[in-house]
C-alpha positions, 0 to 999 in steps of 0.5 A: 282158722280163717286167718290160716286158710286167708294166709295159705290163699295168699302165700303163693301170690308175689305182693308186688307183681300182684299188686301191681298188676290189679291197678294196671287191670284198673287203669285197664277197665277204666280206660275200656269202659270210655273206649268201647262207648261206655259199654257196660257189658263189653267191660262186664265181659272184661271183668269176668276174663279178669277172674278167670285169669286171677284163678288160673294165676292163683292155680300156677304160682301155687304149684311148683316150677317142676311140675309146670315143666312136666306139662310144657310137653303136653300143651305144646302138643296141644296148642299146636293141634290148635294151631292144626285144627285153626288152620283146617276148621278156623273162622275167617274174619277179615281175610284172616283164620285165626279163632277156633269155636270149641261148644261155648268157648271162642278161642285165639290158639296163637295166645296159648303158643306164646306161652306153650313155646318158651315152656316146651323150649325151657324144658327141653334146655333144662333136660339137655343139662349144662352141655348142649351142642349144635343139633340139640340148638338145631332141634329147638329151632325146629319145635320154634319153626312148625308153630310160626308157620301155622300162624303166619299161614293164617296169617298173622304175621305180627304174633307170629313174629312175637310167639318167634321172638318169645321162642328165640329169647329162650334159645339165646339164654339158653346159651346160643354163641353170640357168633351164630347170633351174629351170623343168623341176624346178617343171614336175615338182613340179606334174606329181607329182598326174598321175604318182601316178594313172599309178604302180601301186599297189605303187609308191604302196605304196612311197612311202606306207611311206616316210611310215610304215613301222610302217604295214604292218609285215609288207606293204609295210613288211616290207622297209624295217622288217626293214632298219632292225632289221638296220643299228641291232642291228649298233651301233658295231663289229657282232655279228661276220661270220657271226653277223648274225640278220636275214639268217641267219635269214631276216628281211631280203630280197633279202639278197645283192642290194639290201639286202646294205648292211644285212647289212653294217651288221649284222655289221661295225656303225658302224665299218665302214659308215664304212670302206666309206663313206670307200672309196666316196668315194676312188672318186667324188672320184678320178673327179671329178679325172679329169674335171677333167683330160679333156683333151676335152669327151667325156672330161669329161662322160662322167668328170664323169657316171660319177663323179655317178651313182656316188654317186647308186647309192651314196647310194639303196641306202643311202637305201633300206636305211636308210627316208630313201628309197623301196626302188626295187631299186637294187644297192650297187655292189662289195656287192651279187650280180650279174653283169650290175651288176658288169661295168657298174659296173668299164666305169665303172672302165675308163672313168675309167682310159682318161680318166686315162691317155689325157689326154696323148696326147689333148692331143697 
């Protein structure tokens, strides 16, 4: 009896993307503890997201990809009356509107667009059927636009480029003519002198410090100069867990968020920026297989998408911790603090698992 309830528990959940995922977590947890200052309850609260978002990815593999596509719709809508709601009644930190307090929860909506879009735009292609014309590409890069313009009104421009990029995956899988692509990405290229008038100047500042950082080493390029340090004295095997300099002593930022990857480097050096690299890529080209098996439209594109952006967070937090690409505030997925990012992240998980498991019954 309890051999059945521990198989049915466990037959939805994907073997390798789970496994693989819990010793990312590990490395996460570890890396965390020496990051904050061996701060035990900051890694308890780590731990307790963790759960969190095991169960709701437990809760996602085990429902059907059709029954996920019935509700991209409403969180959609929801998510982007966060977005509304931030925008009117959100908290300032740092100059920046971005986290909305709901009775005991504190939450980043933006976290929940980066899932809600590329579900509501791999629904709406799924229901065009196999022809889709002009207007119907038009219209999705309307339901693309509204969320973007909420979060770079906050502004956040890094997430809203990535919610941009995950929404644009879909657009192209869904069948976009690699002619319009073409032109779309020219017409960027030449919009680029009107879109740095209209960019603050700390973000001007970041881009500027990514041509040379040594520029304002204790401004602008404080961040990106503190990091580079940290990742190239960990060498080949790292100065050991809980000995890294930079962070403990206070060099780096943001040290427990965005630019944990550089603790990491540090402290477990060349070798272990490879083993969390090979880990990473487990994960992406095990969702990239489960999207070629989704047995519908939806399942493919929403799979096909996950797994892209996946890679895309992976490849600009580290871009951004090692100076080849602008710090923009993008957290490394499975390392860096957060709860609101991690539930988002094992949604992900979920999602993939329900598309794996599913992919027979949905063929039937």
């Amino acid at each position: 009896m309890i051999k059945k309830l521990l198989d049915r528990f466990i037959k939805p959940l994907d073997p390798t993307l789970l496994n693989t995922s819990l010793i990312l977590m590990l490395i996460g947890l570890v890396v965390l503890y020496s990051a904050s200052g061996m701060d035990m309850i900051k890694t308890i609260g780590q731990v307790k997201n963790l759960l969190i978002a095991l169960l709701l990815m437990w809760v996602l593999a085990s429902i059907s990809p059709n029954t996920i596509q019935k509700l991209a719709l409403p969180i959609y809508i929801f998510s982007l009356v966060l977005l509304v709601a931030v925008a009117l009644f959100g908290e300032v930190s740092h100059g920046a509107r971005r986290w909305l307090h709901i009775g005991p929860l504190h939450l980043q909506p933006s976290e929940f667009m980066k899932i809600a879009l590329p579900l509501m735009l791999a629904s709406y292609f799924d229901k065009r059927g196999k022809d889709r014309y002009w207007l119907d590409f038009v219209l999705a890069a309307v339901l693309l636009i509204m969320p973007v313009l909420l979060v770079v009104k906050q502004p956040d421009l890094g997430t809203a480029l990535l919610i941009a990029s995950s929404g644009l995956y879909v657009i192209v899988l869904a069948g976009l003519s690699w002619r319009v692509l073409i032109t779309l990405m020219i017409g960027a290229l030449a919009s680029l002198p009107l879109v740095w008038h209209i960019l603050h100047d700390y973000q001007k500042q970041r881009i500027l410090t990514l041509i040379d950082p040594t520029k304002d080493p204790l401004g602008a390029g404080y961040h990106t100069l503190q990091s580079m340090i940290a990742v190239g004295s960990g060498g080949i095997l790292g100065k050991g867990w809980l000995h890294g300099t930079q962070s403990h002593l206070d060099f780096l930022p943001e040290h427990s968020t965005d630019f944990i990857f550089a603790v990491f480097g540090e402290e477990f050096g060349l070798v272990g920026e490879l083993l969390f690299l090979s880990l990473m890529l487990v994960v992406i080209v095990r969702g990239f297989f489960i999207a070629i098996e989704g047995s519908t439209p939806f399942a493919r594109l929403i799979a096909g998408t996950l797994s892209m952006t996946l890679f895309t967070y992976t490849f600009v937090n580290m871009g951004m911790v090692s100076g080849i690409l602008p710090v923009v505030g993008v957290p490394l997925p499975f390392l860096s603090y957060g709860g609101t990012s991690l539930v988002t992240l094992f949604i992900s998980i979920g999602i993939l698992m329900s598309v794996h498991h599913h992919r027979q019954l949905v063929k039937q």
